[in-house]
C-alpha positions in Angstrom: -10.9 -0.2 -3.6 -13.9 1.2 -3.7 -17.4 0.9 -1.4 -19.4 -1.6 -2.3 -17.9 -2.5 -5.7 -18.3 -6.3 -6.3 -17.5 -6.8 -9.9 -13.7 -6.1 -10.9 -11.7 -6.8 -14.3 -8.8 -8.2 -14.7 -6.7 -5.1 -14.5 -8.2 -4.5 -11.2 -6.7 -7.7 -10.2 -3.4 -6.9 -11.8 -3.4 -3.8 -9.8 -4.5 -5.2 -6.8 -2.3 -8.0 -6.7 1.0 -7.4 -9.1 0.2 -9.7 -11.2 0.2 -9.2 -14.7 -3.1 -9.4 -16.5 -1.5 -11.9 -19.1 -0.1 -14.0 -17.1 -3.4 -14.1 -14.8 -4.7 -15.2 -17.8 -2.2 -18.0 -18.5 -2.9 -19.4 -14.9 -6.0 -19.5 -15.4 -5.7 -21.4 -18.6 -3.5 -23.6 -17.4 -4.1 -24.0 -13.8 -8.0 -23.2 -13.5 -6.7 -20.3 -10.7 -10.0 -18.6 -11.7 -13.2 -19.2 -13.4 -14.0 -15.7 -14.2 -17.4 -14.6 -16.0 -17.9 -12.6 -19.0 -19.5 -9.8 -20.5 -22.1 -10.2 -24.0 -18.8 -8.9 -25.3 -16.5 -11.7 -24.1 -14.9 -9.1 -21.5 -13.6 -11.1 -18.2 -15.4 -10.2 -14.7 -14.3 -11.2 -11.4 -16.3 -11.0 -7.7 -14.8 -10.7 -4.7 -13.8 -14.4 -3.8 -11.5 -14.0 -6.8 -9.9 -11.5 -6.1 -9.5 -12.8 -2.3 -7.8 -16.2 -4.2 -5.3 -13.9 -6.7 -4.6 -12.0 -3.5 -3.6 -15.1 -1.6 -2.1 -16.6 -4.7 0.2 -13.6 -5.4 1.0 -13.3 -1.7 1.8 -17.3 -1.9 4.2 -16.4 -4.9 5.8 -14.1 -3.4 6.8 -15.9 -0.3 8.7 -18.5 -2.6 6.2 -21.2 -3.7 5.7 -22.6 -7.0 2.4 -21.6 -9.1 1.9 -25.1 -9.9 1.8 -26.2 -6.2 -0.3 -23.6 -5.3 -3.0 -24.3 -8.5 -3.1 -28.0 -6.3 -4.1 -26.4 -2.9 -8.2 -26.2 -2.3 -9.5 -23.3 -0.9 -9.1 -24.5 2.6 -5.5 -25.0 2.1 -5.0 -22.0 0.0 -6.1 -20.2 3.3 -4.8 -22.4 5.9 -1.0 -21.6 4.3 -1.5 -18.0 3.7 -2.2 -17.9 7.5 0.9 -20.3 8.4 3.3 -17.5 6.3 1.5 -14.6 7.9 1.9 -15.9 11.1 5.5 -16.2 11.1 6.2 -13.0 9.5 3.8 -11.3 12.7 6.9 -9.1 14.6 7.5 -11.1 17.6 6.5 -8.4 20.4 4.5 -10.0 23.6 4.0 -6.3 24.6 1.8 -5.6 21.3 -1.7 -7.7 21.7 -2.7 -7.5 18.2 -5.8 -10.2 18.9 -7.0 -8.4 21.6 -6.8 -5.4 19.6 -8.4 -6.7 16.5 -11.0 -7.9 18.6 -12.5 -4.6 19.4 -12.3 -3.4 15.5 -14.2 -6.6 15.1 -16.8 -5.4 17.2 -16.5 -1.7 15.2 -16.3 -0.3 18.9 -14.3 3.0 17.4 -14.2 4.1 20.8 -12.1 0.8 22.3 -10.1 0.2 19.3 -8.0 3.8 19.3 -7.9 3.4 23.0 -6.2 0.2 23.0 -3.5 1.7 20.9 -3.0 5.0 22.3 -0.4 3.8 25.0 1.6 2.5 21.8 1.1 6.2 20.2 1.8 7.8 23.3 5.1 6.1 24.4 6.4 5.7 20.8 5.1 8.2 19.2 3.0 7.9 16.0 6.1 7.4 13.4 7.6 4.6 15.8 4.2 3.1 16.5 2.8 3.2 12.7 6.1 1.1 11.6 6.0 -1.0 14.5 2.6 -1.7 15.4 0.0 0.1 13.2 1.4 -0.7 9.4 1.7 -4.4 10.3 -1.6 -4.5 11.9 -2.9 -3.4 8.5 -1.2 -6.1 6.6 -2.8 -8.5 9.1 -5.8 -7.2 8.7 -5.7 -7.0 4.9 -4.8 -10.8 5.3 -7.6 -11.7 7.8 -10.2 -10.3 4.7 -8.2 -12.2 2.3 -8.5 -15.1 4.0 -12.5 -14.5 5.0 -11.5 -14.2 8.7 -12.7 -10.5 8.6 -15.4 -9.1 6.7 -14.8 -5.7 4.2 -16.9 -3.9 6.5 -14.0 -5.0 9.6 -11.8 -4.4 7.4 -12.5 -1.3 6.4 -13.6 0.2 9.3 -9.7 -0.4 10.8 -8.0 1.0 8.2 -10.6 4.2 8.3 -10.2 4.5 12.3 -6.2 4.2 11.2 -6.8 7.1 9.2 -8.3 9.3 11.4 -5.3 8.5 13.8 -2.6 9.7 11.0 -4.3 12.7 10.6 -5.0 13.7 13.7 -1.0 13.4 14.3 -0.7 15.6 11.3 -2.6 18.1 12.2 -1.1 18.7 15.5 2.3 19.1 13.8 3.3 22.6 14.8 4.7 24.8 11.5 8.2 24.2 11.0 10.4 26.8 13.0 12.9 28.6 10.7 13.6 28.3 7.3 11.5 25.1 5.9 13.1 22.7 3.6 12.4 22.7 -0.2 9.0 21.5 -1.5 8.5 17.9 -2.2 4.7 17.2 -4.2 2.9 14.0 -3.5 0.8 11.9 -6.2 -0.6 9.0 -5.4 -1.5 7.0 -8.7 -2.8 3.6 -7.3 -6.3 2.7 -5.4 -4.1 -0.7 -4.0 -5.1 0.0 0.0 -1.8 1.6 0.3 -3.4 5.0 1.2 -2.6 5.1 5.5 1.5 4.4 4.4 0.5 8.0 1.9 -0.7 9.6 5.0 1.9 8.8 7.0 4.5 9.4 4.7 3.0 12.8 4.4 3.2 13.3 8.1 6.8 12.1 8.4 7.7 14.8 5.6 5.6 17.9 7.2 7.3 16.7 10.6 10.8 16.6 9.1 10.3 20.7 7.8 9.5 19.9 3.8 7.4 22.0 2.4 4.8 19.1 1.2 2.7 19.8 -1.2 -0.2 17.1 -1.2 -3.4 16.8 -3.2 -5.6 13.9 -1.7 -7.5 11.6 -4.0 -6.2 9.4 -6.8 -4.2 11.4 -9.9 -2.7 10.6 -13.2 0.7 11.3 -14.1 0.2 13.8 -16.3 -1.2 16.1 -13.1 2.9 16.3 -11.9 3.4 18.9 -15.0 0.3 20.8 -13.6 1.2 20.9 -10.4 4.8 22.2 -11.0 3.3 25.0 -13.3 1.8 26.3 -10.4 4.1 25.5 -7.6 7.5 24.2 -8.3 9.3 21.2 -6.6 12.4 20.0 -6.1 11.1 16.5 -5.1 8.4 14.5 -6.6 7.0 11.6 -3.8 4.9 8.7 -6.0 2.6 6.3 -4.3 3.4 3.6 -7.2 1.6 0.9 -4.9 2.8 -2.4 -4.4 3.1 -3.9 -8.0 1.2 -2.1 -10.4 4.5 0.2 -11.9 6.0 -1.4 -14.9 9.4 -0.5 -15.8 8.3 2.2 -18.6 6.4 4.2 -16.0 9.6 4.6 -14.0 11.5 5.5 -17.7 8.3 8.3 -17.8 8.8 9.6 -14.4 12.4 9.7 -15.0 11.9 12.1 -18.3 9.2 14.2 -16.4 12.5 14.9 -13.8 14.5 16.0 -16.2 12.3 18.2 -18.1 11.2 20.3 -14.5 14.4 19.5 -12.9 13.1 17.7 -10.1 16.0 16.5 -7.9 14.9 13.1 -6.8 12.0 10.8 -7.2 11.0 8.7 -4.5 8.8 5.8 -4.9 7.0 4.1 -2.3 5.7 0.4 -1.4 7.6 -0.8 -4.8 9.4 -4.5 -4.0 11.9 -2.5 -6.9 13.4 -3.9 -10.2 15.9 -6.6 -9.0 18.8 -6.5 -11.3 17.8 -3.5 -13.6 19.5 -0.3 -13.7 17.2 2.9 -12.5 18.3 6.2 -12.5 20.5 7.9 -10.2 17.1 10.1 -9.3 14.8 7.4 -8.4 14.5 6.3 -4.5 12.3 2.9 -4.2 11.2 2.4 -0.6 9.2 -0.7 -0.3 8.1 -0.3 3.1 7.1 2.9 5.5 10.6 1.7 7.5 12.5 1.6 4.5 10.7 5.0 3.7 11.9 6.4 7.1 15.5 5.4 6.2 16.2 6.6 2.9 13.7 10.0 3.4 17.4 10.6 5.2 19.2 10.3 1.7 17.0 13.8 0.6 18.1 17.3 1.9 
């Protein structure tokens, strides 16, 4: 998402939320989800409440209820039962004060916030603490803004000071001693805030001896073709984001293997394709734990 962008369309929302642009547009037909704006030529605009209600919609979904209950709930109680959910999917650690923590983000006292959770860092170290602690204190966060607890600006500013964490951790890694494993390239092809779990993913490769080849920034596909012409891989690491990878994308990424001979393809924060048959070569990790535990299946 970008800095101080307040109008989106309705593929925006589709990629922001994983929910596809039609059938955005059959709930709002149907249900009145949205009353969006539109353009001198009939194009739909959305602000940034919208969004916030297809985020909390889609997350609603998700967790098992019913679009047509949900079109009944009124903003209060839209909120009120995203929160209830979120709540009771918060890991259950009374060591791990997230309010407390949050607090001092609130304040954007940078300072107080990474100092809070460098005890975390420092006796877990940053892989265990970024599954544990960090990664869900980003989803909370994400929720809070959702939710109009937190502002963007609060927001923003935690996932930044995140950031800056993950790569300080990666840049203290000392070079891999010996012989280094085989080079893995990293694309990220979504703007869906998934872009700390990218960082960290990269870290947890570089840590592990890959030779990681990583660009930064937001690429399209095409760009893995021009990568390997320059610097062959044996593994290709996509940052699909949550939703936004329809089946054909994973057909294309399956056909770019094949032509370069790419070994495996590993695609992170995907929920997956329940019940459809993938290629032998795709990994879908739908969480940085589930990342650390297949990243084993690689060589």
């Amino acid at each position: 998402m970008e800095d101080g962008l307040n109008v989106f369309s309705i593929k925006d929302l589709e990629n922001f939320s994983g929910i596809k642009a039609h059938t955005i547009r059959i709930w709002e037909k149907r249900y009145k989800i949205l009353e969006p704006d539109r353009t001198d030529s009939n194009i739909r605009t959305y602000n940034e409440s919208e969004l916030k209600k297809i985020l909390n919609v889609a997350y609603l979904n998700r967790n098992g209820l019913k679009i047509s209950k949900i079109a009944l709930l009124n903003e209060d109680e839209l909120t009120q039962q995203v929160m209830a959910i979120s709540s009771k999917q918060d890991d259950i650690d009374q060591s791990f004060h997230a309010g407390k923590i949050l607090m001092s983000a609130i304040r954007f006292n940078e300072g107080q916030f990474k100092e809070a959770l460098t005890p975390y860092i420092s006796n877990l170290g940053i892989e265990v603490a970024y599954v544990k602690h960090l990664y869900p204190l980003l989803s909370k966060s994400r929720i809070l803004w959702q939710t109009g607890s937190l502002s963007r600006a609060q927001e923003q500013f935690i996932r930044n000071t995140i950031k800056q964490i993950i790569i300080v951790e990666d840049n203290s890694l000392r070079s891999f001693a010996g012989k280094s494993k085989p080079a893995i390239a990293m694309i990220n092809t979504t703007n869906n805030l998934t872009d700390n779990n990218f960082l960290f993913y990269k870290y947890a490769l570089t840590k592990r001896g890959f030779d990681v080849i990583f660009t930064g920034g937001i690429l399209p596909a095409s760009e893995v073709i021009e990568i390997y012409k320059i610097k062959p891989f044996k593994y290709l690491l996509v940052n699909s984001g949550a939703f936004d990878f329809a089946e054909k994308k994973f057909e294309y990424f399956g056909n770019i293997s094949k032509s370069l001979a790419i070994s495996k393809i590993i695609f992170t924060d995907h929920p997956g394709l329940p019940g459809k048959m993938i290629s032998e070569k795709i990994i879908i990790t739908k969480d940085p734990q589930d990342f650390i535990n297949k990243i084993s299946l690689i060589r």
